[in-house]
C-alpha positions, 0 to 999 in steps of 0.5 A: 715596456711604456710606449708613449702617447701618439697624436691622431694623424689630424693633429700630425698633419697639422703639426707637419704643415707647422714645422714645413713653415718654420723650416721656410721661414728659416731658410729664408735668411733676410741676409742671403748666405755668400759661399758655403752654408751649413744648416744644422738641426740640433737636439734643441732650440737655442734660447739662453746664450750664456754658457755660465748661465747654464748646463744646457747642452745647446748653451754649451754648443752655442759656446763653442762656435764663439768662445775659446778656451785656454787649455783642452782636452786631446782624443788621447785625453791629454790637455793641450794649449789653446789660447795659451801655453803654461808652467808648473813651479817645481813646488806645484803650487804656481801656474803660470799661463801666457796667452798666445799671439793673434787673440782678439775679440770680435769687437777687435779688442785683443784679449787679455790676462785680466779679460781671462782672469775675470773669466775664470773667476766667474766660471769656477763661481758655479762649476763643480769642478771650478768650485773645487779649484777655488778651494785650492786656489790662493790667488789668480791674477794678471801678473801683465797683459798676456800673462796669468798665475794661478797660485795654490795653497797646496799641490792640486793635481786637477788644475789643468784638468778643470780649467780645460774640462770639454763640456758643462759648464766649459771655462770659456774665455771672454771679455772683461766687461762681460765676465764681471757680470754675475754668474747667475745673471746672462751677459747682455752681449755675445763676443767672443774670441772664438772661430764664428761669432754670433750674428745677432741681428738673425736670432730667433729663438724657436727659429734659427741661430747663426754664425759666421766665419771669423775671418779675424780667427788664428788658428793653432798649427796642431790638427783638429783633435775633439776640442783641441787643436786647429779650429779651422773654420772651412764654410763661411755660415752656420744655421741652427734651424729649429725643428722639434718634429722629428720626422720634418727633420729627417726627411729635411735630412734626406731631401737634402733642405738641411745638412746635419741633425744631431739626435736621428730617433732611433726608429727611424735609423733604417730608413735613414740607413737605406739613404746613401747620401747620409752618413749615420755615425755616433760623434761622441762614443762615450755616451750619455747618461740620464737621470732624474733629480728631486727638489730638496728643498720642499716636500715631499722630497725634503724627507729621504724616506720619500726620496727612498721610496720614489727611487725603489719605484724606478728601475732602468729598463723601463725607461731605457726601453722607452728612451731608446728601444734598441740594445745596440745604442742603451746600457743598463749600469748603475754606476754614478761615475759610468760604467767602464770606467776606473770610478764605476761600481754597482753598490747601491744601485742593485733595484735600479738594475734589476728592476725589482724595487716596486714591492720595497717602493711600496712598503717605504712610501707607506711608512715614510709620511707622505701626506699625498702631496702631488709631485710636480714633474717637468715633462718637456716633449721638443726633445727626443732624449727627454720625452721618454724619461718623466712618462715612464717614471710618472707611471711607476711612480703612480703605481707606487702610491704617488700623486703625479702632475706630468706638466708638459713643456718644452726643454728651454723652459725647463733650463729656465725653471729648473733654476728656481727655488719657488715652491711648486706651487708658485711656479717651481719643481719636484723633478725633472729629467736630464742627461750628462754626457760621460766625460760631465760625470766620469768622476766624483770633482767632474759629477755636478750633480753628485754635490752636497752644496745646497742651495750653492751647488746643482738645481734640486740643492741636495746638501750633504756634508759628508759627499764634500769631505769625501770629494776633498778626500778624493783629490788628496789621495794618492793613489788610483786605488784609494780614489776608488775606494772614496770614489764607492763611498761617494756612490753609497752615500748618494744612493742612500741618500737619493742624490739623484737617480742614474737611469742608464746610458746610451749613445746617440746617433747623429746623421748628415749629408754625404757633402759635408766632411771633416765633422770631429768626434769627442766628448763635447759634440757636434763641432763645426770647425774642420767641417766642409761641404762640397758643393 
């Protein structure tokens, strides 16, 4: 068991005062709210705002609360209209959508094909699965103005699944203007079509976000069903305040200063239990998995006997006991794809599971030519789901012969870094740490990080030729037990090859106040839409 390092209560206090400030600072709105407000701590602090920019949970979150999408996804997993409703032709190879009546965007232009159109050009630029789609893909155009046709080269039977995928990176619609900036530049405005918009004038990264009701917003007439459905707005604001003190947040939680916190630490959960103003549920009940990712591009993690012997170092336990520490909420499961699921399946990950890899580490790193080069490990310490994960795999990692600098940093900053392909000397990486929720990697087109693309796929730029054949043989198979037999070949490769290091699952918590209702669950969450609070 790794415990994490505690601060001396001098440095707690001082930390404490800090956070109470921030949290003055915060509420007090240069912009007094009207009506019904809900302040939000979430898991991270909001610094990039383009949800095509980045896989950040917070950008996909903040994504959610202006933008829109053309199809989703169901609590019974079944994609659903949105902004528009579709056709398939008899031959499966042309989709035809139209946009429903009422769209606008913020600025009160109406949306448009075209607007959709660059939309999804720019977002299946850079997701894995909207790679996969273009691949297929003959053309995508507006055809006039409320209408868009997706033509195939052949039958694909992932369309809709891709374009109405819940989380990372989400095919949010927005303007044309705004589309046609390239993907890995952010767009310089925040308009969308969604159900708040984005108040710009009141973002202070670090501090707070806020949005405000949509009074111009039409919503579907279906109920509210994870992302689907009616996104009834009922409160007229929204804060995201930044709290990384974890104790400031919960007793803020339980003074009742804030309403909601996405991540309660999970030691503290009896004392939040005991509070029966809070309700204590876990919104999305799939889960997450965590991970870590190597640098492919610069030693030592170019060589795969390195990438071996670092993997053999590492075993799940050990950081799920440090992550979490509660066997109610952490699952040890070496499957890529997530166990309980078609795809999951052990092979490869017998080491990682039972945590008897160290001796092997060992032997491999003394026989794979690793000149001692320190591995450069971002170690952000704001994040509750991300402190735990680089402490412990530094520490085995040491033990197996490595040399390890533990950079510590915050999250937004690795979200930043992770991007760049300078070498770790001039400001760049070995390994970072990350989680997926389970719908990001339940299978193999899903699985970002499961790509061979190199320096067009994830950050750490893995390449491998064979992963891509196999996932093009995935989505031609033509049945569930042939994807299940590609889908473990994918798993052996990528444990073979040290793709990336799935370090367990666990499901997350979250907690808010008794006066707020209507808070939906599903595998892209929290959402605020439906959600109300009494007074």
């Amino acid at each position: 068991m790794f415990k994490l390092m505690r601060r001396g209560p001098r440095a707690f206090a001082s930390k404490l005062a800090l956070s109470v400030v921030a949290l003055s600072t915060a509420l007090a709105s240069p912009v007094l709210a009207a009506g019904k407000t809900i302040t939000a701590v979430m898991h991270s602090d909001l610094r990039i705002i383009d949800p095509i920019f980045t896989t950040a949970y917070i950008t996909r979150d903040h994504g959610y609360m202006i933008y829109d999408t053309l199809v989703a996804p169901d609590s019974n997993f079944k994609i659903q209209p949105q902004m528009a409703d579709w056709k398939v032709s008899d031959d499966k190879l042309t989709y035809t959508f139209t946009l429903r009546d009422g769209l606008k965007w913020h600025d009160g232009a109406p949306v448009t094909a075209e607007d959709c159109v660059a939309s999804l050009k720019r977002w299946a630029a850079v997701d894995g699965m909207g790679q996969k789609l273009l691949d297929f893909t003959a053309s995508i155009e507006a055809t006039d103005a409320k209408t868009i046709t997706l033509k195939l080269k052949e039958p694909y039977g992932l369309v809709l699944d891709s374009i109405g995928k819940p989380s990372s990176r989400v095919a949010f619609m927005m303007p044309k203007r705004l589309a046609e900036t390239p993907p890995d530049k952010q767009i310089p405005e925040q308009i969308g079509s969604g159900p708040f918009k984005f108040v710009q004038s009141e973002f202070q990264p670090g501090v707070k976000a806020v949005y405000v009701k949509n009074t111009d917003y039409v919503p579907r007439k279906e109920p509210s069903s994870w992302t689907s459905g009616g996104k009834v707005v009922k409160v007229d604001r929204v804060e995201w305040i930044t709290m990384p003190d974890s104790q400031t947040a919960v007793n803020a939680l339980q003074s009742g200063d804030i309403d909601f916190m996405e991540n309660l630490p999970y030691d503290m959960l009896p004392l939040l239990e005991a509070n029966k103003e809070i309700t204590i549920e876990v919104s999305n009940k799939f889960g997450f998995q965590t991970l870590g990712r190597m640098n492919f591009l610069y030693p030592p993690f170019d060589n795969v006997k390195v990438r071996r012997a670092a993997f053999l170092a590492i075993n799940q336990k050990d950081v799920l006991d440090a992550l979490v520490g509660n066997a109610k909420y952490q699952k040890i499961c070496g499957a890529f794809f997530v166990c309980d699921t078609p795809f999951a399946t052990e092979v490869g990950g017998e080491t990682l599971v039972k945590g008897n890899g160290m001796a092997e580490a060992k032997k491999a790193l003394a026989e794979s030519g690793y000149d001692g080069t320190p591995i450069v490990i971002m170690a952000p310490g704001d994040v509750t789901t991300l402190k735990a994960q680089p402490i412990v795999a530094a520490q085995l990692l040491r033990e197996a012969g490595f040399k390890v600098d533990l950079q510590a940093t915050d999250w937004q900053t690795v979200v930043s870094r992770r991007a760049s392909q300078k070498p770790p000397k001039e400001g760049g990486w070995n390994m970072f740490f990350t989680n997926w929720v389970a719908a990001d990697v339940s299978n193999p087109i899903a699985n970002l990080s499961i790509g061979g693309q190199g320096k067009k796929g994830w950050f750490g730029w893995a390449e491998n030729a064979k992963i891509e054949k196999l996932k093009d043989d995935f989505v031609r198979a033509a049945s569930l037990d042939d994807q299940k037999k590609i889908a473990a070949e994918i798993q052996k490769e990528a444990y073979e090859q040290v793709i990336y290091i799935p370090l367990g699952q666990y499901l997350l918590p979250s907690g808010w106040r008794k006066s707020l209702t209507g808070v939906l669950d599903g595998p892209a969450t929290p959402l605020f839409w439906n959600v109300d609070k009494s007074e």
